[in-house]
C-alpha positions in Angstrom: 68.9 107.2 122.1 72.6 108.6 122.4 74.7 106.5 124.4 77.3 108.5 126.7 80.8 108.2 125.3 81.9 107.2 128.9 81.2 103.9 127.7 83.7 103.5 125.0 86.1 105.9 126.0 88.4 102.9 127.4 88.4 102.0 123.5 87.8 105.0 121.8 90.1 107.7 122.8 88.3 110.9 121.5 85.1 112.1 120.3 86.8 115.1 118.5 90.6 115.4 116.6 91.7 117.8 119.4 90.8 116.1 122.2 92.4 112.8 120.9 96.1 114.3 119.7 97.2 114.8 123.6 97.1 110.6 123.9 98.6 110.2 120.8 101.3 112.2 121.7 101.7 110.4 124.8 102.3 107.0 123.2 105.0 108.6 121.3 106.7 109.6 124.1 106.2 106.2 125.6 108.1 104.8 122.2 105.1 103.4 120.2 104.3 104.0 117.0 100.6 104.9 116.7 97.8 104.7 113.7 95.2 107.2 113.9 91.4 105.9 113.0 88.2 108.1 112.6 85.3 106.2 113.1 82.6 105.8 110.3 81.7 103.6 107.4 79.2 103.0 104.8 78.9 106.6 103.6 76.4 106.8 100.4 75.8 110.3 99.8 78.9 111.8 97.7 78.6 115.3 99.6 79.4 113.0 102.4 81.7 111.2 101.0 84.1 114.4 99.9 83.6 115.8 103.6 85.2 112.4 104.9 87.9 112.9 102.3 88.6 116.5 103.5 89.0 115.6 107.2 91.1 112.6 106.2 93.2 115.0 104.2 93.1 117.6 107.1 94.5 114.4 109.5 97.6 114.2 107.4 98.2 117.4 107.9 97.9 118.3 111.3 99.4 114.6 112.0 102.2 115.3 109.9 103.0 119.2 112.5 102.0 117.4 114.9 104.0 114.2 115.3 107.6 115.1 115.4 110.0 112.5 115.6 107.5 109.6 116.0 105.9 107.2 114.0 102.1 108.4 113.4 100.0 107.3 110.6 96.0 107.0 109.6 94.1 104.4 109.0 90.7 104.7 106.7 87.8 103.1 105.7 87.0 103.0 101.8 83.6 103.2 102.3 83.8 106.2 104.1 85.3 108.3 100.6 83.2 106.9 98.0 83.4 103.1 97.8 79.5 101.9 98.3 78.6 105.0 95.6 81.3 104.6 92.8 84.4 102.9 92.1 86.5 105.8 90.2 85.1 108.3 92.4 86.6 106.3 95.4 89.6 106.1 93.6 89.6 110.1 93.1 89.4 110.8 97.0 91.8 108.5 97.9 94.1 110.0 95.3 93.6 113.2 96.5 94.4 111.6 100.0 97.3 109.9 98.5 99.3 113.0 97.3 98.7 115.1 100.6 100.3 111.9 102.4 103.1 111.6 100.0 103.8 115.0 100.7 103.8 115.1 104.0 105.2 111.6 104.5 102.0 109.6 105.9 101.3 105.9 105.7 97.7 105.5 104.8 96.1 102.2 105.9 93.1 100.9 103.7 91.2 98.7 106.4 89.3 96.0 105.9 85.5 96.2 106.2 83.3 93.3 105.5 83.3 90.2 103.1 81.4 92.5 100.3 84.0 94.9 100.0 87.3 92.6 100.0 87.6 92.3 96.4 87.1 95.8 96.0 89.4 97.1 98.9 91.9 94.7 96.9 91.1 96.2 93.4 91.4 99.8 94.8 94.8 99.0 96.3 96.2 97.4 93.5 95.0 100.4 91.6 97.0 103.2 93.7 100.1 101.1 94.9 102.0 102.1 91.5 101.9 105.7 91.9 101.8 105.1 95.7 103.4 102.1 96.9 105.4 103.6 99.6 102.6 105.5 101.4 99.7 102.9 101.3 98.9 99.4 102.4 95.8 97.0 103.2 94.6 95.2 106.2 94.3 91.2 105.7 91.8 89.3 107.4 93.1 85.7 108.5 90.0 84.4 109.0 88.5 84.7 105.3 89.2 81.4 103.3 90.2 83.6 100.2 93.2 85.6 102.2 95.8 83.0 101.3 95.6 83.7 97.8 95.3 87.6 99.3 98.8 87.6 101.1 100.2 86.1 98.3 99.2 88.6 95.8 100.3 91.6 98.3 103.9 89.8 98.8 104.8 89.7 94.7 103.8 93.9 95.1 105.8 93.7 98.5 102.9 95.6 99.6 102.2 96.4 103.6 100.0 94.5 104.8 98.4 94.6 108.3 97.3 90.7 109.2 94.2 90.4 111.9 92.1 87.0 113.0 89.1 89.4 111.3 86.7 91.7 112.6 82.9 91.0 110.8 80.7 88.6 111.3 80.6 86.3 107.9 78.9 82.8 106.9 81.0 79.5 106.9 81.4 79.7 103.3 83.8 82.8 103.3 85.3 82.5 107.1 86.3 80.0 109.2 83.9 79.7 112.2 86.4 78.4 114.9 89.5 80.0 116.9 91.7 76.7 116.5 91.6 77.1 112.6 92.1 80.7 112.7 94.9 80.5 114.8 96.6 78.0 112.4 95.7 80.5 109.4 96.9 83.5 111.1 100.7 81.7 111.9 100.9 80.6 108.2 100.0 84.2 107.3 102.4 85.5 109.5 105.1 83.5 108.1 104.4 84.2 104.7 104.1 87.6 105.0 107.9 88.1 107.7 109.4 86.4 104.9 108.5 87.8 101.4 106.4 91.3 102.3 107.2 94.7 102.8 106.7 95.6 106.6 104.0 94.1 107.8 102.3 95.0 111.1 101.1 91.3 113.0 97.8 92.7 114.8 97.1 90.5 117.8 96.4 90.6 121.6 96.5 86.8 121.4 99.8 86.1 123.6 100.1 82.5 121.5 100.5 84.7 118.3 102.5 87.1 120.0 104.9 84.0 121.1 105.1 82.0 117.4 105.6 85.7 115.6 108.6 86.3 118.1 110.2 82.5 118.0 109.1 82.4 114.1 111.0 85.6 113.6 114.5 84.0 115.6 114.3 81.4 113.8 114.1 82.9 110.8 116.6 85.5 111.4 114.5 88.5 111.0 115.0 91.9 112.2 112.6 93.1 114.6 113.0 96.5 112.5 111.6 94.3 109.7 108.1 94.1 110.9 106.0 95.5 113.7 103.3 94.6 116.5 100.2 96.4 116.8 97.2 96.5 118.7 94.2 98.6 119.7 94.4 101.3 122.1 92.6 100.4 125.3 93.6 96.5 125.4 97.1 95.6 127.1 98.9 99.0 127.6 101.3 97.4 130.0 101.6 94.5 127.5 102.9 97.4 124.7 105.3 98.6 126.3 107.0 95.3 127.3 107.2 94.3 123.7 109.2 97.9 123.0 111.2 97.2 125.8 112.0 94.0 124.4 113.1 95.3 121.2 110.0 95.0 119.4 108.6 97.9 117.1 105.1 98.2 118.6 101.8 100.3 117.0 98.6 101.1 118.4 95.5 102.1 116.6 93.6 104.7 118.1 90.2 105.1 117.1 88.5 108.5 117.5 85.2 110.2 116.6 81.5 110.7 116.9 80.7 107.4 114.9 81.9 105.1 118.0 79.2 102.9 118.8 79.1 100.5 115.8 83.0 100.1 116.4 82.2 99.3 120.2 79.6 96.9 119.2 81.5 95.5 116.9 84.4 94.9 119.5 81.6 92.8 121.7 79.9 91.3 119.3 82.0 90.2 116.8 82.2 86.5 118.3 81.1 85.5 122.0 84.7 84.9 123.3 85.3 88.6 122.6 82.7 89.3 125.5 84.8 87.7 127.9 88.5 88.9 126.6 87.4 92.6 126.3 85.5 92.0 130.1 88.7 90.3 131.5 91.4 93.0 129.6 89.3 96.0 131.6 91.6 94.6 134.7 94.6 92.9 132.5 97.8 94.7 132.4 
């Protein structure tokens, strides 16, 4: 059964390219930066694979007429160009994906899927970042027990590196379980990451991450040019704008596509608390 999109469309902002660009352009105007994301994942056909590299490749282009003056990047998912079928010809795609964004200017995000893929999403990175290091970066997941060792490896390439509690479901032995402890991972993270990375983007909605990034950041003496805010686009719009108001450099992600539902579920699903934040942020400002 197809679910109607009216459903997700407070999260997902588009079911097609052309009928998503109008909102990115208006978050521009508003003074946010913004990160494009087409849904999908787990693509294990290599006809598929190549199609997903195309339209990523057609993203940078049309993102790159399309954005002016603002600050508008992509976001993809490995697994999507070839990681699940073959490591060098996921490397190939992204490559190819790689050049068109150095051309045209365009940060390319490597998320962060599930626990299986880490080491690879890491490999692939640290694969590209020579030839690439200016247009590329990697999501890190606070809540994994390896990321420590993770963020310090991306701060000796001064790679950028998107930190976020985590987004999968995984067993005690590779996450921690409870919000407390992620919390406390997440601010050493952060820390680590403002004071020897490249850029990095601090992905929360969680306003006691929010706070210790800002008073970690003042007491540090950091620029707020030296690192950026992001969240998802649907969740504290009112909340975004404050923090560009308050100086603060400040990115949504903006998801789009016909693939939405396991990106919807995931956003309920991914730990019972999220049931209740997402519920109570369909009225929060």
């Amino acid at each position: 059964m197809k679910l109607p999109f009216v459903l997700a469309r407070r999260f997902v902002a588009g079911e097609t390219l052309d009928k998503t660009l109008p909102v990115v352009d208006r978050l521009l105007a508003d003074g946010l930066f913004v990160t494009l994301d087409l849904l999908g994942e787990h693509v294990d056909d290599r006809q598929a694979a190549e199609a997903y590299t195309h339209d990523y490749v057609d993203l940078v282009q049309r993102l790159a007429h399309r954005r002016g003056g603002g600050d508008a990047n992509i976001s993809i998912k490995l697994s999507m160009i070839g990681q699940v079928i073959d490591h060098d010809f996921c490397v190939a795609n992204l490559k190819r994906l790689l050049t068109v964004a150095r051309q045209t200017h365009t940060f390319v995000r490597l998320d962060m899927e599930d626990g299986d893929l880490t080491q690879s999403t890491i490999n692939i990175l640290e694969e590209v970042h020579p030839d690439f290091g200016n247009y590329v970066g990697v999501v890190l997941q606070a809540y994994l027990k390896r990321t420590e060792r993770d963020v310090e490896r991306m701060c000796e390439l001064k790679a950028r590196v998107r930190l976020c509690k985590g987004a999968y479901r995984e067993p005690p032995e590779l996450a921690h379980q409870d919000m407390v402890t992620i919390r406390e991972q997440f601010r050493q993270y952060m820390r680590m990451l403002l004071l020897h990375a490249r850029y990095p983007g601090i992905a929360t909605h969680d306003d006691e991450l929010i706070n210790a990034t800002k008073a970690f950041a003042t007491e540090a003496a950091i620029d707020p040019n030296d690192f950026e805010f992001q969240m998802l686009y649907g969740i504290r719009a009112e909340t975004q704008r404050n923090l560009v108001a308050e100086g603060y450099n400040m990115r949504v992600y903006v998801p789009y596509g016909t693939q939405w539902l396991p990106y919807f579920s995931r956003r309920l699903r991914e730990r019972k608390e999220n049931v209740g934040f997402l519920v109570k942020n369909l009225l929060r400002k």
